[in-house]
N, C-alpha and C positions, 0 to 999 in steps of 0.2 A: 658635091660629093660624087656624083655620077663620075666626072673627068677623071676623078682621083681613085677609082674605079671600088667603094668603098660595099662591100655587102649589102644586102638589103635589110640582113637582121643587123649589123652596125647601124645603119641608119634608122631603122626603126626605135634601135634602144637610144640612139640620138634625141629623135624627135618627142620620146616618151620623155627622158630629162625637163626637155622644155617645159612639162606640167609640174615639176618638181619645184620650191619655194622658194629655190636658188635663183631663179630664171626671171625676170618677168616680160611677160608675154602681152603686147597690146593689141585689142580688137584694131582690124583695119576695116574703117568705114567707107561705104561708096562716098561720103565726103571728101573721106583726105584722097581718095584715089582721084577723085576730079579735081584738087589741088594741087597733087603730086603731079596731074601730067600738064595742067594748066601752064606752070614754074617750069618744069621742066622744059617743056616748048619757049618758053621766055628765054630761058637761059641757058640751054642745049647741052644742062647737065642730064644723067642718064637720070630717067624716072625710079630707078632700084635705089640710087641714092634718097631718093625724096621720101618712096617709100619705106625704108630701114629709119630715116629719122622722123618722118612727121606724126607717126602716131603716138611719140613720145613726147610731142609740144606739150608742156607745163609738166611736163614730170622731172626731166633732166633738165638739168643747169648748165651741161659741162659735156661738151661732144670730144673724143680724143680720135684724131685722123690724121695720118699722113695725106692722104687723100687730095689734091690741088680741087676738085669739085665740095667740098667743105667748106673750104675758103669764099665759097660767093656770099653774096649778105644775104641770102634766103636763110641760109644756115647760124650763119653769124648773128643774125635778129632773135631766131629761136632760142640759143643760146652760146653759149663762150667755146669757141671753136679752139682746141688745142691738139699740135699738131706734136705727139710726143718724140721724134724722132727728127726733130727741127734740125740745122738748116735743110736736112734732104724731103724734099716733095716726091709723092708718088702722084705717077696717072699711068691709068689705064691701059697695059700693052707696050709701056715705054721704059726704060731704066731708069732707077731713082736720077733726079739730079738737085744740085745745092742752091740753094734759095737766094736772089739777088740783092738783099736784105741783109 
């Protein structure tokens, strides 16, 4: 939100949402954080990926990304990787392109 140069009272009534019932918000353990960068040094996906999904292992069923770092089987194990925007892949810094599939 910073880049996109967003208030700091916008951001704050942001971050206050997140307590709202709508949300759900998971604690992040010094466990998963020594998991997330464990994986992530294994497979030279960004650790922010590992972090946004692993504290929600056994909650979610059904991950939705465009995302080509999704697609690895760390994610795919957790659960059913769905890429709603199929055949185009996104990554990181780069322009969508279409899927060799």
């Amino acid at each position: 939100m910073r880049r996109s140069h967003v208030d700091l009272d916008t951001r704050m009534k942001l971050l206050a949402d997140f307590k709202t019932r709508k949300f759900y918000v998971a604690d992040l353990s010094f466990r998963i954080v020594e998991e997330a960068i464990r994986d992530s040094f294994e497979s030279r996906v960004h650790v922010y990926d590992y972090l946004v999904a692993y504290p929600l292992k056994g909650v979610v069923t059904r991950i939705y990304s465009a995302d080509d770092h999704f697609q690895h089987a760390h994610f795919m194990k957790m659960a059913e990787v769905v890429n709603p925007v199929f055949p185009w892949i996104l990554q990181e810094g780069m322009r969508p392109k279409k899927s060799r599939e």
